[in-house]
C-alpha positions as CSV (number, residue, x, y, z in Angstrom):
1,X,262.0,-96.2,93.8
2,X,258.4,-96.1,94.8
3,X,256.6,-93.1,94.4
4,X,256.3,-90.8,97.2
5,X,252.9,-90.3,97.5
6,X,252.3,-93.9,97.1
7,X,251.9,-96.9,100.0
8,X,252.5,-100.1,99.3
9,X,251.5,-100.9,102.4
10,X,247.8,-102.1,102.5
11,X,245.6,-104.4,104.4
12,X,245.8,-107.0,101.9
13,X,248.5,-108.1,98.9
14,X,248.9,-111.4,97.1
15,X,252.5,-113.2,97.0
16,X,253.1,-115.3,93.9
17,X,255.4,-117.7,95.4
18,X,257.5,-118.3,92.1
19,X,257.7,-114.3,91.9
20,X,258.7,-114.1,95.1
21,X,261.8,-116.8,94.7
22,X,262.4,-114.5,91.3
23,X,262.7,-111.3,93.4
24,X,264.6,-113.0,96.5
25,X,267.1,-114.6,93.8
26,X,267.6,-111.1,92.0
27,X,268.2,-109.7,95.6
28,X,271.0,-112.3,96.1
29,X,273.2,-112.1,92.6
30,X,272.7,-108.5,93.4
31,X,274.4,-108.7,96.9
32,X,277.8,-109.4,97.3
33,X,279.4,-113.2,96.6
34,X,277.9,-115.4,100.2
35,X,275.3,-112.3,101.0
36,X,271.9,-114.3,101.5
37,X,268.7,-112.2,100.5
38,X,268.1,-111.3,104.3
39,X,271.2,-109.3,105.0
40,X,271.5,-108.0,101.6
41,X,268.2,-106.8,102.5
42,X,269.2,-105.2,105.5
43,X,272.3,-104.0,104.1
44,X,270.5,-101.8,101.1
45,X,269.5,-99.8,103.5
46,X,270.5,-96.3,103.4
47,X,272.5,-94.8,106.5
48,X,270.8,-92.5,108.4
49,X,267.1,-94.2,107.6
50,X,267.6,-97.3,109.4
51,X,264.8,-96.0,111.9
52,X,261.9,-95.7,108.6
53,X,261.9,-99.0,109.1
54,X,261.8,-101.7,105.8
55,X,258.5,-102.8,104.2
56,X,258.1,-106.3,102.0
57,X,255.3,-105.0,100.7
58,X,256.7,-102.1,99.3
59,X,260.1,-103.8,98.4
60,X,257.4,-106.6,96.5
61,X,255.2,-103.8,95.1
62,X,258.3,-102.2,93.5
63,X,259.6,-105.3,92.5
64,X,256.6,-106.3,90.4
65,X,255.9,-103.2,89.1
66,X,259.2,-102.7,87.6
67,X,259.6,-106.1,86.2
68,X,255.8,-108.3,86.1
69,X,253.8,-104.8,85.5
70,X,251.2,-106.7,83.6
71,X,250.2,-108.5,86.6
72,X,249.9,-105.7,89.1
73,X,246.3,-104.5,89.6
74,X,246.5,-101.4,92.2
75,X,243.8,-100.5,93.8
76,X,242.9,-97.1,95.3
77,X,242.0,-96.9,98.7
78,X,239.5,-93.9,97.8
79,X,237.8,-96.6,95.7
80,X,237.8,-98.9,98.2
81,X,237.7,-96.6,101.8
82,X,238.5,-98.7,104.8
83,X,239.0,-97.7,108.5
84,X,242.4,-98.8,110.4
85,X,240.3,-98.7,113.6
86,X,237.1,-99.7,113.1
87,X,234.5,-98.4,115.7
C-alpha cells in the first residue's frame, strides 16, 4: 500500500507502455478466471471506500515501486513548488 503521507497523484507521470501491459496483465491472473483488468479493478476496492474514489496514478506508482523500483525517480513537490490555481 502506498504510504499515507504520500500522493501519487501529480501534475505529470510517465507511462511505460510495456510496464503498463505488465501491471494490467498481473491485475488480470490476479482477478478471478474471465475478470478483465477493468472490473477486477473496480472490484478491489474496499467496501465502504467506494466514494475515495480510485487513482491510476497511484495504483501505477505502487505498482512500479514495488516491482520496477529502479526506474522510479520521485520527485518532491517542495523541490519543485507548483500552484494548482495559478493566478
Amino acid at each position: 500500500a502506498p504510504l499515507s503521507n504520500v500522493s501519487y497523484v501529480t501534475q505529470w507521470q510517465v507511462w511505460h507502455k510495456p510496464y503498463v501491459r505488465e501491471m494490467l496483465s498481473e491485475v488480470e491472473r490476479r482477478a478471478p478466471e474471465g475478470v478483465h483488468w477493468p472490473l477486477a479493478v473496480l472490484a478491489s476496492v474496499a467496501s465502504g471506500y467506494e466514494e475515495q474514489g480510485f487513482s491510476e496514478y497511484t495504483m501505477y506508482a505502487t505498482w512500479l515501486l514495488a516491482r520496477r523500483r529502479q526506474q522510479v525517480l520521485l520527485v518532491s513537490s517542495r523541490d519543485y513548488p507548483w500552484l494548482r490555481d495559478p493566478p
